[in-house]
C-alpha positions in Angstrom: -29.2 -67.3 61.3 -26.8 -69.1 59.1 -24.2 -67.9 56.6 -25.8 -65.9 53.8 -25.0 -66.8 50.6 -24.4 -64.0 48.0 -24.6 -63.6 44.5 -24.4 -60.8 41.7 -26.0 -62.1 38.5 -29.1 -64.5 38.3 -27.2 -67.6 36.8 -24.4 -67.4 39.3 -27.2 -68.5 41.7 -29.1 -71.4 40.0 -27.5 -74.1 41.6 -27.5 -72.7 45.4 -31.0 -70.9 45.3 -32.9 -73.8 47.2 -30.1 -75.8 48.3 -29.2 -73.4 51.5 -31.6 -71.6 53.8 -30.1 -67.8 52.9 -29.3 -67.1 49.5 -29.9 -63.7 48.2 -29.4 -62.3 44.4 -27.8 -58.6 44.5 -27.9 -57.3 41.3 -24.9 -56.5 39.6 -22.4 -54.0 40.4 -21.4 -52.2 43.4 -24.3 -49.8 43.7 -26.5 -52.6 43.6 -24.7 -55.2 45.2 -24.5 -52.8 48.3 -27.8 -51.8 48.6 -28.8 -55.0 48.7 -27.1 -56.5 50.9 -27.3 -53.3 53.4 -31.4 -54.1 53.3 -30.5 -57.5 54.1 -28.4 -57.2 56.9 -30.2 -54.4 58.2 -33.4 -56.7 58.5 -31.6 -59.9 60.1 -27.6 -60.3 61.1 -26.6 -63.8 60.0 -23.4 -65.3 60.8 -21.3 -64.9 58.2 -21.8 -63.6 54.7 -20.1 -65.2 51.6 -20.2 -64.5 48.0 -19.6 -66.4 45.3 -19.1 -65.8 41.8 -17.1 -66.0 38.2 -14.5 -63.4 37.6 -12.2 -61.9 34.9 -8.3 -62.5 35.5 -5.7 -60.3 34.6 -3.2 -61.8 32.3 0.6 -62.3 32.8 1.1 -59.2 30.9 -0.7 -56.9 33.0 0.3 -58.1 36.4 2.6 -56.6 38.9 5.9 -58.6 39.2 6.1 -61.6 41.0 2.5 -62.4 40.5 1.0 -66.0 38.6 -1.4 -65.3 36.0 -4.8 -67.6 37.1 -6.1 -70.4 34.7 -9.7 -70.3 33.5 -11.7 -71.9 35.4 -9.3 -71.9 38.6 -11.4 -71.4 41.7 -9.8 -68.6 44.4 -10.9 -66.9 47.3 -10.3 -63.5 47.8 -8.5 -62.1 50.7 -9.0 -58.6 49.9 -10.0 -56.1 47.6 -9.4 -52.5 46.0 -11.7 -50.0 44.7 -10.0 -49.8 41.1 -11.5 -46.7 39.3 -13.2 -44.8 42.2 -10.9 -41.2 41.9 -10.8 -39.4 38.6 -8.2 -39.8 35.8 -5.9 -36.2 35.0 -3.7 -35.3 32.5 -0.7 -36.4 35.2 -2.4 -39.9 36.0 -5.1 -41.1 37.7 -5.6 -40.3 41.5 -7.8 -42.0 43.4 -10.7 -41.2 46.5 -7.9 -41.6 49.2 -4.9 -39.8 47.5 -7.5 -36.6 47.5 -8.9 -37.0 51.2 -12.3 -37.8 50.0 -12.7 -41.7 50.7 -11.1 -45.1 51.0 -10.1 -47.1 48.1 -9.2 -50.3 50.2 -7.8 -52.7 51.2 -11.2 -54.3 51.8 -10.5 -57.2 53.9 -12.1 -60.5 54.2 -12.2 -62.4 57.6 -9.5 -64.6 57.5 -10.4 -67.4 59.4 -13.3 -68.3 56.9 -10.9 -67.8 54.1 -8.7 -70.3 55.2 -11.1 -73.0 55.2 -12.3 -72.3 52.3 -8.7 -72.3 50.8 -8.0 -75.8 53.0 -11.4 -77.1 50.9 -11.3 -76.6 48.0 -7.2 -76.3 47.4 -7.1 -73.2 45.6 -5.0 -70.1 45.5 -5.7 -66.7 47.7 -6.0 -64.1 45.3 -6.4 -60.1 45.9 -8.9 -58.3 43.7 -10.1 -55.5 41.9 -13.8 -54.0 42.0 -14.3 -51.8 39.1 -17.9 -50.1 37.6 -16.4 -50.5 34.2 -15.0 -53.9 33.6 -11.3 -53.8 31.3 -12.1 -55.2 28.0 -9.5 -53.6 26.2 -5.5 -53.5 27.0 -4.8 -50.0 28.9 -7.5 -50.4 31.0 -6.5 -53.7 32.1 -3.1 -52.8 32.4 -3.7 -49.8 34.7 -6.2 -51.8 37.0 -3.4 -54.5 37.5 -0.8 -51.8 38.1 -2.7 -49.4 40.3 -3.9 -52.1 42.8 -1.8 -55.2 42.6 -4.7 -57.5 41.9 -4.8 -60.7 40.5 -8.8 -60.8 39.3 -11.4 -58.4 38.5 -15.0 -58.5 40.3 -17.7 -55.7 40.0 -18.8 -56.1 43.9 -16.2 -57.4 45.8 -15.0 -54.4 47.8 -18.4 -53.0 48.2 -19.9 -56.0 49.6 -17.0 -56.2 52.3 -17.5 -52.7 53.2 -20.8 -53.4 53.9 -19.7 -56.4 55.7 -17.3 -54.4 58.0 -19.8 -51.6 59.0 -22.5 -54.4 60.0 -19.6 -56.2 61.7 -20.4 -59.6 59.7 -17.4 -61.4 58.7 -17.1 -61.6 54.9 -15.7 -64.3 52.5 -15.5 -64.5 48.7 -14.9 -67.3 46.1 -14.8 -66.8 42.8 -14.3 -68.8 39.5 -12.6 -67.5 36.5 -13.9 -67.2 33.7 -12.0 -64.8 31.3 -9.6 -63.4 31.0 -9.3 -59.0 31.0 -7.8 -57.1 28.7 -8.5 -57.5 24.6 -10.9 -59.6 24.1 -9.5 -61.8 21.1 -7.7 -63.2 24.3 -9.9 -63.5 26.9 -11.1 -67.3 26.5 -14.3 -66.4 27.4 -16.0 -69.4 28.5 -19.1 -68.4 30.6 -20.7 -72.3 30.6 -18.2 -74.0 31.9 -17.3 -71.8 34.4 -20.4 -71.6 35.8 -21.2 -75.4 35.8 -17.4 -75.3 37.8 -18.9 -72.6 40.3 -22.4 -75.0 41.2 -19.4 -78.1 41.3 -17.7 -75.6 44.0 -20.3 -74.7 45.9 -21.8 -78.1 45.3 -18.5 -79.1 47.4 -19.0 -75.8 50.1 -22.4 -76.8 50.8 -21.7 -80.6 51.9 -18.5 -79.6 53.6 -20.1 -77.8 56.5 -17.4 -75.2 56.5 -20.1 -72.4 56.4 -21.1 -73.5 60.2 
């Protein structure tokens, strides 16, 4: 079986559905997202997964120190992620599944050597990211996803789909395009068209390459 190809939302997929032997819709979020793709590799193990999508970038103000705020429409690929909001939020800050003893929060790694050429590709930067259930649309949230997990972009599956990955022992790669970016949204530059005619160019690209094997 080849690489499976992953998507969240139906139009990420338009213009890979048909064009590769696996492609599968998830649904979006994390719940969904990893049901889905549990069902899937529970029926077949193909040789890879990747998914690909659009994503939300935390801005310059928000990040950690040291970190370069992404353009829109820059494609990345995701080394790894962190669970963002999974923990609850007290009067003396938030704490998270792992501070308590009662989960993992991440890192969620992706396999590096599929990463690589995906980053020798395409050209683009290696990012780390933040899966959340409620996307930061307004400042504080934004700020404290950025802070609490040194993330550069914002997804709603990634971590969930490579911990799937990992208990399946599938490697797992992710590319993503941005598309906005978090935070208030008078300033998020919200341009969902063009980044997703720059994700079927991408994976336009991924598909001829033959780096999925």
């Amino acid at each position: 079986m080849s690489t499976l190809l992953v998507y969240a939302a139906p139009r990420e997929g338009e213009s890979v559905v048909g064009r590769h032997p696996e492609v599968l819709g998830l649904g979006v979020g994390k719940l969904a997202a990893a049901i889905s793709l549990t069902q899937a590799l529970a029926r077949a193990r193909p040789e890879a997964v990747l998914s690909f999508g659009i994503a939300g970038a935390y801005p310059s103000r928000h990040l950690r120190a040291g970190l370069r705020e992404l353009a829109l429409l820059e494609v990345c690929v995701v080394s790894h992620e962190w669970l963002a909001d999974e923990g609850v939020e007290a009067p003396e800050g938030f704490r998270d599944l792992a501070t308590m003893g009662l989960g993992e929060v991440g890192p969620w790694l992706a396999d590096g050597d599929r990463s690589d050429r995906l980053v020798e590709l395409l050209g683009c930067a290696r990012v780390v990211g933040a899966t959340v259930s409620t996307v930061s649309g307004v400042e504080s949230i934004s700020q404290a996803y950025a802070a609490r997990t040194g993330a550069q972009v914002e997804t709603m599956e990634g971590a969930a789909l490579a911990a799937v990955c990992r208990r399946f022992g599938v490697p797992f790669a992710q590319l993503r395009v941005i598309s906005n970016y978090t935070g208030d949204r008078s300033r998020s530059g919200w341009d969902l068209e063009a980044a997703l005619a720059k994700l079927a160019e991408v994976m336009g690209r991924v598909l001829a390459s033959g780096v999925l094997g």
